[in-house]
Biopython code that builds the backbone (N, CA, C, O; Angstrom):
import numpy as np
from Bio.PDB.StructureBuilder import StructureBuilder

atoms = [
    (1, "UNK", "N", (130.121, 29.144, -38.277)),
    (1, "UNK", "CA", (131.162, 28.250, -37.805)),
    (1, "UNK", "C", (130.911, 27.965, -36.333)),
    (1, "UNK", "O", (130.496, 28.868, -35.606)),
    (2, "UNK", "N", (131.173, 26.605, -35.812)),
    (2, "UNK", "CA", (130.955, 26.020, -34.880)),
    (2, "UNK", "C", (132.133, 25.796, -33.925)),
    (2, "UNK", "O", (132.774, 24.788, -34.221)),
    (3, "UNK", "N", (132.807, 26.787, -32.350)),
    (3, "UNK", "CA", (133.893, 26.652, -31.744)),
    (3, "UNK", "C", (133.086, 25.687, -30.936)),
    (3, "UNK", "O", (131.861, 25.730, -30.820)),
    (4, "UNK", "N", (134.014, 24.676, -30.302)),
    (4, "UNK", "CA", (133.589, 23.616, -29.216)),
    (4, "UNK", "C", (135.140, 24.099, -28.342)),
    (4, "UNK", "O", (136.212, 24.407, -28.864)),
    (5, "UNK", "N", (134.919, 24.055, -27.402)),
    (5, "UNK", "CA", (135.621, 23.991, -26.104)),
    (5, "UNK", "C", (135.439, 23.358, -25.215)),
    (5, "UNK", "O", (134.385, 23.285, -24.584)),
    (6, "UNK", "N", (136.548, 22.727, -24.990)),
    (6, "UNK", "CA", (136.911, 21.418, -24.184)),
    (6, "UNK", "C", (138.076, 21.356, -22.773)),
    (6, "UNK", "O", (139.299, 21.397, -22.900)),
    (7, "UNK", "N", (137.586, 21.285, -21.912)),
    (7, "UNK", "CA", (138.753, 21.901, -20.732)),
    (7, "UNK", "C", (139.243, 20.368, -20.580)),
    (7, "UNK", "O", (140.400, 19.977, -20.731)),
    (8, "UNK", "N", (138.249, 19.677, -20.287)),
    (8, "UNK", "CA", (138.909, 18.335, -19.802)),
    (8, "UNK", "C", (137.592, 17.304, -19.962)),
    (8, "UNK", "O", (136.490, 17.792, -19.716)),
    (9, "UNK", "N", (137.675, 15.777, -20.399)),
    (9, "UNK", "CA", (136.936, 15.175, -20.912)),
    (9, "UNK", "C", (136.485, 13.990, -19.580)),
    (9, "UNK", "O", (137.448, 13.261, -19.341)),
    (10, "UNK", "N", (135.574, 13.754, -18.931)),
    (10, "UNK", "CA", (135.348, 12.832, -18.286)),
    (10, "UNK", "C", (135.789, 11.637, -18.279)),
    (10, "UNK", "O", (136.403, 11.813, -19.331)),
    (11, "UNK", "N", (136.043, 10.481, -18.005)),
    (11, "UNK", "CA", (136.823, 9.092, -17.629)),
    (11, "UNK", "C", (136.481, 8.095, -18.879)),
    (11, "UNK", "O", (137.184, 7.351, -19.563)),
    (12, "UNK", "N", (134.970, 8.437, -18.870)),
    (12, "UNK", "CA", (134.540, 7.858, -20.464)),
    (12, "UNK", "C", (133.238, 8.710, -21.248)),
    (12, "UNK", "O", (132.357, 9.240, -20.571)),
    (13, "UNK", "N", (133.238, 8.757, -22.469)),
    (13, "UNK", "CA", (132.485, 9.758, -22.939)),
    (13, "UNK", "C", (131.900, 8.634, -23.791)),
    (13, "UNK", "O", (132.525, 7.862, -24.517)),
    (14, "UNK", "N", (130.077, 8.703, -23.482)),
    (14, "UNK", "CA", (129.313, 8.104, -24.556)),
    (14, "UNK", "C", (128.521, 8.913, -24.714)),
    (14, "UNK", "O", (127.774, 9.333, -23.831)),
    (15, "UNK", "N", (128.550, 9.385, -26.215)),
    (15, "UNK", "CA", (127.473, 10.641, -26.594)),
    (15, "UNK", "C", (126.405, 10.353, -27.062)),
    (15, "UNK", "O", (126.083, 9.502, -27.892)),
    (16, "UNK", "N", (125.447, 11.614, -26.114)),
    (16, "UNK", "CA", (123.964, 10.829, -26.309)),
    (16, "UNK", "C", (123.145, 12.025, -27.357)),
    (16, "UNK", "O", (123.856, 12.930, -27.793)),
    (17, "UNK", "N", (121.655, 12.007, -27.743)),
    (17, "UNK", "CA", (121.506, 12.872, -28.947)),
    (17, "UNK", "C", (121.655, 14.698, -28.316)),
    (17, "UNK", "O", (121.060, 15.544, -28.984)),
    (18, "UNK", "N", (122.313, 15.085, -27.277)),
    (18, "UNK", "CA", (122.174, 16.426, -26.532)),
    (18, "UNK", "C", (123.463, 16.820, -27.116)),
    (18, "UNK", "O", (123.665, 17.934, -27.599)),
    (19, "UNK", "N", (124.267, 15.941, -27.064)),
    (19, "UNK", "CA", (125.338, 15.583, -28.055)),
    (19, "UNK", "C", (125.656, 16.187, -29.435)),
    (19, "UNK", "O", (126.645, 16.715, -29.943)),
    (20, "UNK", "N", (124.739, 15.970, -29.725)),
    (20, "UNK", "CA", (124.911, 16.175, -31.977)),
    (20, "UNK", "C", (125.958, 17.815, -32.314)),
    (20, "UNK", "O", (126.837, 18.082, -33.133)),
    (21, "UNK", "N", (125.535, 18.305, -31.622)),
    (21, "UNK", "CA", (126.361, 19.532, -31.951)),
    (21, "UNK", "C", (127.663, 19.796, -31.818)),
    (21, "UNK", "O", (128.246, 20.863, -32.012)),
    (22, "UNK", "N", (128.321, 18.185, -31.285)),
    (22, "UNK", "CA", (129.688, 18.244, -30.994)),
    (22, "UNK", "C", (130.105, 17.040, -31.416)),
    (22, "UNK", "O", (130.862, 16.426, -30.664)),
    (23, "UNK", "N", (129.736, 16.462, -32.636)),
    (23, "UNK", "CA", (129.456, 15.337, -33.240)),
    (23, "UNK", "C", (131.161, 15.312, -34.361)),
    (23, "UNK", "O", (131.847, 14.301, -34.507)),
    (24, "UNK", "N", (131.364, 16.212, -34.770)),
    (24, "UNK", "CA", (132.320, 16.665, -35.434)),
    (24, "UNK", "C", (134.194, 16.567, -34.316)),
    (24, "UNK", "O", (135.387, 16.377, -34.550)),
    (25, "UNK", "N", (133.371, 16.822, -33.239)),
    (25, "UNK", "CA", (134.727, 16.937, -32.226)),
    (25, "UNK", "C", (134.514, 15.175, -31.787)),
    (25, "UNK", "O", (135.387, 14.356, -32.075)),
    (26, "UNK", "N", (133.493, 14.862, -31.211)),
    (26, "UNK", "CA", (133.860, 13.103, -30.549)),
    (26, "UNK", "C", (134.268, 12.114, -31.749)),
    (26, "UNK", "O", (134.797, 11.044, -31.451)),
    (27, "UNK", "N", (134.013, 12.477, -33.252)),
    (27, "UNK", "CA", (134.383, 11.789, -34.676)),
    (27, "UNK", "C", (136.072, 11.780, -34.662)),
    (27, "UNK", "O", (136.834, 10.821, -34.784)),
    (28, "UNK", "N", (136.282, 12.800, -34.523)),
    (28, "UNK", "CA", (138.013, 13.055, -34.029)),
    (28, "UNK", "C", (138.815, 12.472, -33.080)),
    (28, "UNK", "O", (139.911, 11.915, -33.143)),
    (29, "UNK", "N", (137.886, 12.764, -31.995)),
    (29, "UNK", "CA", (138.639, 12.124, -30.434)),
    (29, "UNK", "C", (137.976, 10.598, -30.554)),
    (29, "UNK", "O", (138.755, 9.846, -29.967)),
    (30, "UNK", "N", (137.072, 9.993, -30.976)),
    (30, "UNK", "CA", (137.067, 8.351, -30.988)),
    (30, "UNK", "C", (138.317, 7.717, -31.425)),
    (30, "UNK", "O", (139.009, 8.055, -32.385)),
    (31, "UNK", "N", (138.576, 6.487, -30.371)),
    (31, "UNK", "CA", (139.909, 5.461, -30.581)),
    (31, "UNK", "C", (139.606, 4.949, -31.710)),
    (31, "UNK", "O", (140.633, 4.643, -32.316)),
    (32, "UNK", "N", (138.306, 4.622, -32.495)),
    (32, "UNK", "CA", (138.094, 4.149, -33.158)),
    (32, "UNK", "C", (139.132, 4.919, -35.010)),
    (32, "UNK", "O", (139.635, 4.250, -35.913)),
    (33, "UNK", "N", (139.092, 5.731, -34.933)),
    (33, "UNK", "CA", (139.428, 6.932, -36.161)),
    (33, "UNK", "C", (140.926, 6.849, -36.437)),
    (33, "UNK", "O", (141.836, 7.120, -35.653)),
    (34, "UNK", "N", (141.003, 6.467, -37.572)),
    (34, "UNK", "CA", (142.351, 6.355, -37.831)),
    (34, "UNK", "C", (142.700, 7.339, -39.012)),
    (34, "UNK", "O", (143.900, 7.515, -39.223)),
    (35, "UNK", "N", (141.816, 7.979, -39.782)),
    (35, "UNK", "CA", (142.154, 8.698, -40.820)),
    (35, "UNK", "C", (141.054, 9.414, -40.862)),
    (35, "UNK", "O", (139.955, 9.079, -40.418)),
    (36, "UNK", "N", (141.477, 10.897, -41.659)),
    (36, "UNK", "CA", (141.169, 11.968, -41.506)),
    (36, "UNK", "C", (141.151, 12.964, -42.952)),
    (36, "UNK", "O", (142.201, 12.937, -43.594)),
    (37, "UNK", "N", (140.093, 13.782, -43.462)),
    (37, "UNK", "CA", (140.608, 14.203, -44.704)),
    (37, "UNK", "C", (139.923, 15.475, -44.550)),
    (37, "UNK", "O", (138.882, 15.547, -43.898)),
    (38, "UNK", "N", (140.557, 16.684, -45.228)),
    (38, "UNK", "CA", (139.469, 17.790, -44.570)),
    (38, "UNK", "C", (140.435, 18.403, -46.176)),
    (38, "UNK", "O", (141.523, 18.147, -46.693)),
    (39, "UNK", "N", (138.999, 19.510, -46.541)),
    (39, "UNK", "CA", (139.613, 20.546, -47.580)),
    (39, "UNK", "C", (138.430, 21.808, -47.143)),
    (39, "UNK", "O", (137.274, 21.660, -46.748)),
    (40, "UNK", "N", (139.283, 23.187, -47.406)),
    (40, "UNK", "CA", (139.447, 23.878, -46.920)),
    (40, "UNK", "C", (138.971, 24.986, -48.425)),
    (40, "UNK", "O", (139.835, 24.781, -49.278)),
    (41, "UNK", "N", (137.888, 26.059, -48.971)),
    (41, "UNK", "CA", (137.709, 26.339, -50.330)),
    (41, "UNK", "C", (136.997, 27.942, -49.516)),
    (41, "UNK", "O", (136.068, 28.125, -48.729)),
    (42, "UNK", "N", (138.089, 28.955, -50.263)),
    (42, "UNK", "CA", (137.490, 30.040, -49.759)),
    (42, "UNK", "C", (136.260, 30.757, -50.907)),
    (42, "UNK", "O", (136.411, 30.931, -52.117)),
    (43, "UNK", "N", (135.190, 31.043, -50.162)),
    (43, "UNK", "CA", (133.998, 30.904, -51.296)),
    (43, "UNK", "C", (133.838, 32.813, -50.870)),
    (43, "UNK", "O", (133.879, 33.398, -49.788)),
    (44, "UNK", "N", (133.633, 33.362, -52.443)),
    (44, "UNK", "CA", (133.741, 34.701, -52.324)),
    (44, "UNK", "C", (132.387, 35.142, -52.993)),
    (44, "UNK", "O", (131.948, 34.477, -53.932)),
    (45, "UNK", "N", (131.656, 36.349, -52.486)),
    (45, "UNK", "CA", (130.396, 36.440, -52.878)),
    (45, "UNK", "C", (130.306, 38.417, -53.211)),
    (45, "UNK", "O", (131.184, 39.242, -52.960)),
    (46, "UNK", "N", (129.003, 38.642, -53.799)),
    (46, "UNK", "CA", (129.077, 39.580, -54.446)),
    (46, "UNK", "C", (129.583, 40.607, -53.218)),
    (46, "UNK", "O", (130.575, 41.297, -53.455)),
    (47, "UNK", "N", (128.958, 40.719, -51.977)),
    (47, "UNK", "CA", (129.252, 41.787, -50.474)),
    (47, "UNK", "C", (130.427, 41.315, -50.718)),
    (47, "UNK", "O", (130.902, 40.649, -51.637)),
    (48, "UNK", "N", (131.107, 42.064, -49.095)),
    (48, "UNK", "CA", (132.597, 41.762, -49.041)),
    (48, "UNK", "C", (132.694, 40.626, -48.027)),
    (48, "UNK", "O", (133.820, 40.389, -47.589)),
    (49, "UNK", "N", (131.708, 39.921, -47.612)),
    (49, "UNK", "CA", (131.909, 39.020, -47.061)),
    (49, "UNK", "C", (132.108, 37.751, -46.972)),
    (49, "UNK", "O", (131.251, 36.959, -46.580)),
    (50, "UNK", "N", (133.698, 37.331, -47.464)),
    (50, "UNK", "CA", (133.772, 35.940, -48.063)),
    (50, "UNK", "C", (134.300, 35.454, -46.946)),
    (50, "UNK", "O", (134.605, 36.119, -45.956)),
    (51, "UNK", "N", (134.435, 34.104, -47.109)),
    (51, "UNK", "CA", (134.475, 32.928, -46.202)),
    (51, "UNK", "C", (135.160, 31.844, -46.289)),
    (51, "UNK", "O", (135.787, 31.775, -47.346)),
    (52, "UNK", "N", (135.319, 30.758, -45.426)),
    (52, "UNK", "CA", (135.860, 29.705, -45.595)),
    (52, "UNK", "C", (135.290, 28.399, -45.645)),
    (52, "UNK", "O", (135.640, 27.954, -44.553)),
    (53, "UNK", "N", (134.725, 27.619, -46.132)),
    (53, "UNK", "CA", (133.780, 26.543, -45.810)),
    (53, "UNK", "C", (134.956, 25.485, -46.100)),
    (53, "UNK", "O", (135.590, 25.200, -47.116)),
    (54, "UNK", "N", (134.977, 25.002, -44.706)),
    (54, "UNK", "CA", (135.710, 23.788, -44.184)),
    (54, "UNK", "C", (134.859, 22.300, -44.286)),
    (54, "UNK", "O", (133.628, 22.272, -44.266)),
    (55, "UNK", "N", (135.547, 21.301, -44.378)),
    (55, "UNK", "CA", (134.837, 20.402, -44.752)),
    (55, "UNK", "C", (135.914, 18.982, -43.969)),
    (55, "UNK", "O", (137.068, 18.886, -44.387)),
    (56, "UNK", "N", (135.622, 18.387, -43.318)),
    (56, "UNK", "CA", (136.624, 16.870, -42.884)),
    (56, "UNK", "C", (135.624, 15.713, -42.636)),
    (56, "UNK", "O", (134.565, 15.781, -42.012)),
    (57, "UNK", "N", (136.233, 14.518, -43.318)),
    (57, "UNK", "CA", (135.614, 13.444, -43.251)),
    (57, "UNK", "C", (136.408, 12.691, -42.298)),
    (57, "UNK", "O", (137.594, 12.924, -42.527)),
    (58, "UNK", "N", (136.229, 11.699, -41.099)),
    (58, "UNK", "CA", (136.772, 11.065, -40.522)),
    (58, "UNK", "C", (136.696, 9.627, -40.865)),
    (58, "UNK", "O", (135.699, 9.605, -41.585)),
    (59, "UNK", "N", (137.073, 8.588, -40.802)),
    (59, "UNK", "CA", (137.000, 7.120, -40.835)),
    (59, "UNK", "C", (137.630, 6.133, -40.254)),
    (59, "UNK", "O", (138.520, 6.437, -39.461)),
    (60, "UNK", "N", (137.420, 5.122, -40.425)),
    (60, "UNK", "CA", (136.424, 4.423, -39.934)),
    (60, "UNK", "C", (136.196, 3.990, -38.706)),
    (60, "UNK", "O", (137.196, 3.563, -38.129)),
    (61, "UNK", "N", (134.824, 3.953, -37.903)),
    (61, "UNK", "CA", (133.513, 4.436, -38.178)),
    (61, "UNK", "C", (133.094, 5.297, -37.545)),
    (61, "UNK", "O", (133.656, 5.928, -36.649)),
    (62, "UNK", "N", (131.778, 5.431, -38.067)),
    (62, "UNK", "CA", (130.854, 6.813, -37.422)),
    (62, "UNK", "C", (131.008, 6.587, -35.943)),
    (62, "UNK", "O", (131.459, 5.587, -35.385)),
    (63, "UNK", "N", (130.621, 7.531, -35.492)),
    (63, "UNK", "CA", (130.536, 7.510, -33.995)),
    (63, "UNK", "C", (129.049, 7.469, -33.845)),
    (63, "UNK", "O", (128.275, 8.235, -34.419)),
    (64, "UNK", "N", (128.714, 6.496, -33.015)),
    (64, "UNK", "CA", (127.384, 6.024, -32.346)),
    (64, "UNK", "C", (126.915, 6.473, -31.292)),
    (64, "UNK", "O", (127.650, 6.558, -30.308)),
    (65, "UNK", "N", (125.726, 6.828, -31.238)),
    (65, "UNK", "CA", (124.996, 7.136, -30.123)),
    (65, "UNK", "C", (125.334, 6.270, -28.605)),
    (65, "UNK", "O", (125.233, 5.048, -28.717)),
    (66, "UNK", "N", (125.690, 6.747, -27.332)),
    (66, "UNK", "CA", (125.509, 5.869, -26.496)),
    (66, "UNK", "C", (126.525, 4.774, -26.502)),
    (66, "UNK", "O", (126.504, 3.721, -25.865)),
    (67, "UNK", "N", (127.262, 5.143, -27.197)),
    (67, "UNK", "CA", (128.482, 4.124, -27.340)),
    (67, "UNK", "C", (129.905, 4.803, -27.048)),
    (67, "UNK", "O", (130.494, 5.518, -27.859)),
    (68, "UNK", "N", (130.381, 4.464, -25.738)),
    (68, "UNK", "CA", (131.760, 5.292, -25.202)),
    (68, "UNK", "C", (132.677, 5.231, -26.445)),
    (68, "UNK", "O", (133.074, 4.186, -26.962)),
    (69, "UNK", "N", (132.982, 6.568, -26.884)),
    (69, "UNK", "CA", (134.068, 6.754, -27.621)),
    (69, "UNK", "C", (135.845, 6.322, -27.751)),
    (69, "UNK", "O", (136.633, 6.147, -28.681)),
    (70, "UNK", "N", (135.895, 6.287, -26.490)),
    (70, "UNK", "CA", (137.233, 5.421, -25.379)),
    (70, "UNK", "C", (137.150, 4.811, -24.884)),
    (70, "UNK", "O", (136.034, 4.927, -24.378)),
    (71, "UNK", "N", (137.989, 3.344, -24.247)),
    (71, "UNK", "CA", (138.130, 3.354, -22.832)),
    (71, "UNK", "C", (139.279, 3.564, -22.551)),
    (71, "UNK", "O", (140.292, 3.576, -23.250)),
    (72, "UNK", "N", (138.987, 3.866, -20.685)),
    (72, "UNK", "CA", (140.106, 4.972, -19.899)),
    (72, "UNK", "C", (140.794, 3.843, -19.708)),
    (72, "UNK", "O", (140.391, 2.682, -19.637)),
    (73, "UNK", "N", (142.387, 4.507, -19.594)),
    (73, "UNK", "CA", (143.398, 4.263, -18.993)),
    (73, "UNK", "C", (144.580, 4.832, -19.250)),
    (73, "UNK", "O", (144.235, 6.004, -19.402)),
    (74, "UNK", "N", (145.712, 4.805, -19.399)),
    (74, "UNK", "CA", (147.073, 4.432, -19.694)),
    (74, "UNK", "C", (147.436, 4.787, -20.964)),
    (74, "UNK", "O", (147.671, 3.884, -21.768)),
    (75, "UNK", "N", (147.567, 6.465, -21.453)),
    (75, "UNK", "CA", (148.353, 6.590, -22.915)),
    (75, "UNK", "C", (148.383, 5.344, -23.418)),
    (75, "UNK", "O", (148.369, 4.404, -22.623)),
    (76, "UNK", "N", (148.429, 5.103, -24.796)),
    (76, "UNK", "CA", (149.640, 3.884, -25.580)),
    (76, "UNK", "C", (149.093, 2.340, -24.830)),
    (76, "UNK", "O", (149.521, 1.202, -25.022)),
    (77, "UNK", "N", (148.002, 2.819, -23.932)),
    (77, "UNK", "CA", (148.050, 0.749, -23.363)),
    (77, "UNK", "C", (147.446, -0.083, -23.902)),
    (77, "UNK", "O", (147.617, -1.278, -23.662)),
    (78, "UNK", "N", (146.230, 0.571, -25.129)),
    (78, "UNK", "CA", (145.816, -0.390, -25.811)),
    (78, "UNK", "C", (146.138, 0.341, -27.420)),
    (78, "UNK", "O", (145.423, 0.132, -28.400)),
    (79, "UNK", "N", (146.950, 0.925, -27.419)),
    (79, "UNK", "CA", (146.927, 0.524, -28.936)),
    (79, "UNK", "C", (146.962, -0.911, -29.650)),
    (79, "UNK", "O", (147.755, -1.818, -29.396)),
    (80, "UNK", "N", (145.743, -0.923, -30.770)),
    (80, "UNK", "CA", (145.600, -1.938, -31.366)),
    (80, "UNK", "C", (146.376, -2.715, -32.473)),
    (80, "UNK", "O", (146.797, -1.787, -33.164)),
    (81, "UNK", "N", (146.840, -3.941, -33.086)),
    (81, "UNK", "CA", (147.249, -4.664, -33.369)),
    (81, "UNK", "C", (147.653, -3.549, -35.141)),
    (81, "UNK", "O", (146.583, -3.310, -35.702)),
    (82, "UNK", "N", (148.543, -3.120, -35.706)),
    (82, "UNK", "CA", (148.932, -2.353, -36.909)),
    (82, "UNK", "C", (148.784, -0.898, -36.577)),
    (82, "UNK", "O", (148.498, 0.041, -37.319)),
    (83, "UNK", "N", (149.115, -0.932, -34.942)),
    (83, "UNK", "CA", (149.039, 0.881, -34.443)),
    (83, "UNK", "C", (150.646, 0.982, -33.721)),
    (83, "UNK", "O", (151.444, 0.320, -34.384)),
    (84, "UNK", "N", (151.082, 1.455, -32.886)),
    (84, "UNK", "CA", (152.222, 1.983, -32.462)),
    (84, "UNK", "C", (151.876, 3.389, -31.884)),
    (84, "UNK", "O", (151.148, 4.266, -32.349)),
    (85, "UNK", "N", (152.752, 3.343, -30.510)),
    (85, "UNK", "CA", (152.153, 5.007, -29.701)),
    (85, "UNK", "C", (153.758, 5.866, -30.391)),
    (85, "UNK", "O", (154.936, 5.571, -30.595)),
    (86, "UNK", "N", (152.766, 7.135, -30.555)),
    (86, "UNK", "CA", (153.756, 8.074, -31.152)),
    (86, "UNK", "C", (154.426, 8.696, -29.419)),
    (86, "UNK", "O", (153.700, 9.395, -28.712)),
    (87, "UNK", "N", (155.117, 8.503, -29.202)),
    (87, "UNK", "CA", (155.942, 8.922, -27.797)),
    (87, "UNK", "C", (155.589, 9.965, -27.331)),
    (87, "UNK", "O", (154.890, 10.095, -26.326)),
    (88, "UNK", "N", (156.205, 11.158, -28.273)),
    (88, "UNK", "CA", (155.700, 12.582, -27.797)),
    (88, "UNK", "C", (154.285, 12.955, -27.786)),
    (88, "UNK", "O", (154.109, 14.051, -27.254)),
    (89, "UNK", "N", (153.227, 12.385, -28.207)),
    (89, "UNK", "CA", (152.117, 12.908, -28.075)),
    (89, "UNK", "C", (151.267, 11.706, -27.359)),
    (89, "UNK", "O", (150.079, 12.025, -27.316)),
    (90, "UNK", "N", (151.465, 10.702, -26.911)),
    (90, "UNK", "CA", (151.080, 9.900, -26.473)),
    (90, "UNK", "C", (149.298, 9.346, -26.700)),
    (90, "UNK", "O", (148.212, 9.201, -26.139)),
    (91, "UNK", "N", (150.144, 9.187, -28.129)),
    (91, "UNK", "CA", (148.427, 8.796, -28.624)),
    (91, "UNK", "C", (148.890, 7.678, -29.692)),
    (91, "UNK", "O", (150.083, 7.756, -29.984)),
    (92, "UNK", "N", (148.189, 6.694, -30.303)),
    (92, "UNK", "CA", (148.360, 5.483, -30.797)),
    (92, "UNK", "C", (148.194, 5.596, -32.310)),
    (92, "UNK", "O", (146.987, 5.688, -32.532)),
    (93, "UNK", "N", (148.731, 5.621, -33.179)),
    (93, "UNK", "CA", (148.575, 5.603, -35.063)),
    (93, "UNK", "C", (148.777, 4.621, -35.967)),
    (93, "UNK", "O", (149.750, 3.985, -35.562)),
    (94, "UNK", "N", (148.446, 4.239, -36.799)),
    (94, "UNK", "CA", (149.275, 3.718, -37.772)),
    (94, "UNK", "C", (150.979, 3.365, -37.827)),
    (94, "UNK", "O", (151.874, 4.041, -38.334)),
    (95, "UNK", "N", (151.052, 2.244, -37.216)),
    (95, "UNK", "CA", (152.593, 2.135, -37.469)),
    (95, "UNK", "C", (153.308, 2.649, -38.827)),
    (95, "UNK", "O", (154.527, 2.568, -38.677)),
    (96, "UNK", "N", (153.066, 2.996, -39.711)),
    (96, "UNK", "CA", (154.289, 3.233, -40.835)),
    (96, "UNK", "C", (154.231, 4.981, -40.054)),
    (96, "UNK", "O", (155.350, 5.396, -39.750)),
    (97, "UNK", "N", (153.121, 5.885, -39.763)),
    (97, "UNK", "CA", (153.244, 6.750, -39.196)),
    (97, "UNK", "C", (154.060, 6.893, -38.076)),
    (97, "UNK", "O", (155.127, 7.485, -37.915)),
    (98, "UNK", "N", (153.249, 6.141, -37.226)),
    (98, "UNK", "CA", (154.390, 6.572, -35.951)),
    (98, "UNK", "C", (155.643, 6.357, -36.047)),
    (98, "UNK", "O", (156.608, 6.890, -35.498)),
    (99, "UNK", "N", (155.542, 5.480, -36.839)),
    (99, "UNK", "CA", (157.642, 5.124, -37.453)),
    (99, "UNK", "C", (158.197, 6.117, -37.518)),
    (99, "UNK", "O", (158.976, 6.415, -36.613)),
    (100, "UNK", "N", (157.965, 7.086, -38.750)),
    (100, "UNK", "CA", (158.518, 8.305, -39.411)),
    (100, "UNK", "C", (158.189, 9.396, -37.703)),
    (100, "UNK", "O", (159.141, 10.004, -37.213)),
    (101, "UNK", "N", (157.197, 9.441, -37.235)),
    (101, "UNK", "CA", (157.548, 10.882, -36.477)),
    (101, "UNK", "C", (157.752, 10.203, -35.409)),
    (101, "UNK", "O", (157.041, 10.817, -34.612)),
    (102, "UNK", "N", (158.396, 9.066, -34.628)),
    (102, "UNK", "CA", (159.283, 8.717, -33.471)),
    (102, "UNK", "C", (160.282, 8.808, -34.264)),
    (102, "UNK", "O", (160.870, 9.823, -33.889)),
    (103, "UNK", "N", (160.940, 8.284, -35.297)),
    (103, "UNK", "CA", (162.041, 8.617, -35.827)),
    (103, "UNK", "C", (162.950, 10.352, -35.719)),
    (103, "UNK", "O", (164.109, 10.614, -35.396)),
    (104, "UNK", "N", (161.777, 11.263, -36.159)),
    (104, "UNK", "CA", (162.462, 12.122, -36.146)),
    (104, "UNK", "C", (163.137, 12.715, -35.322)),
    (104, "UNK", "O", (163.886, 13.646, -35.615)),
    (105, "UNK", "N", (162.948, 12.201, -34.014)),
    (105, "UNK", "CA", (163.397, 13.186, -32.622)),
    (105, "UNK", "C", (164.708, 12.849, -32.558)),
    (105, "UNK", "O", (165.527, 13.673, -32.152)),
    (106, "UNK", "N", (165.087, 11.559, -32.962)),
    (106, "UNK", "CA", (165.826, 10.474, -32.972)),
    (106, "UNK", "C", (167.075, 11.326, -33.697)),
    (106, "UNK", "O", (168.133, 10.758, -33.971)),
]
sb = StructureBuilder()
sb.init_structure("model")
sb.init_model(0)
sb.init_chain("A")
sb.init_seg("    ")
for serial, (resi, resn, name, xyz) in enumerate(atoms, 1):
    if name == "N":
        sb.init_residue(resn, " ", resi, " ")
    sb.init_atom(name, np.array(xyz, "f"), 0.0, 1.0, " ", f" {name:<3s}", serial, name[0])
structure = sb.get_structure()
């Protein structure tokens, strides 16, 4: 299993191939990514050492070489046209989403 640690992310991040090993974390953090699917299957073997093999697909699209994952500015300033910023976390989703969890605080 692969921990990545992240203190704080530079102004703009374009990942180059030194990159690949954190390919799984910039797939996540790209503006581009709107959905997410991950399953989780604990695999047990004859020793006592069983495990978890995790698995998440992100979409759409891949994240590209050399191609800034963001651009900087302003929480919520460009969410795109069928997105909406979720308030408390100040990040941009799917409007029928952000509907339901700005609603709830409400």
């Amino acid at each position: 299993m692969r921990t990545i640690i992240v203190d704080s992310l530079p102004e703009t991040v374009a990942p180059s191939k030194k990159d690949l090993p954190a390919m799984p974390f910039l797939q996540m953090a790209t503006a581009e990514s709107v959905q997410v699917g991950c399953s989780m299957k604990l695999c047990k073997n004859s020793s006592s050492h069983n495990f978890y093999s995790i698995a998440c697909y992100y979409g759409p699209p891949p994240v590209k070489l050399y191609v800034p994952i963001y651009n900087p500015g302003q929480p919520c300033s460009q969410c795109r046209p069928g997105t909406e910023c979720i308030e408390k976390l100040k990040i941009c989703a799917l409007k029928s989403f952000a509907d339901r969890v700005n609603s709830q605080g409400k």
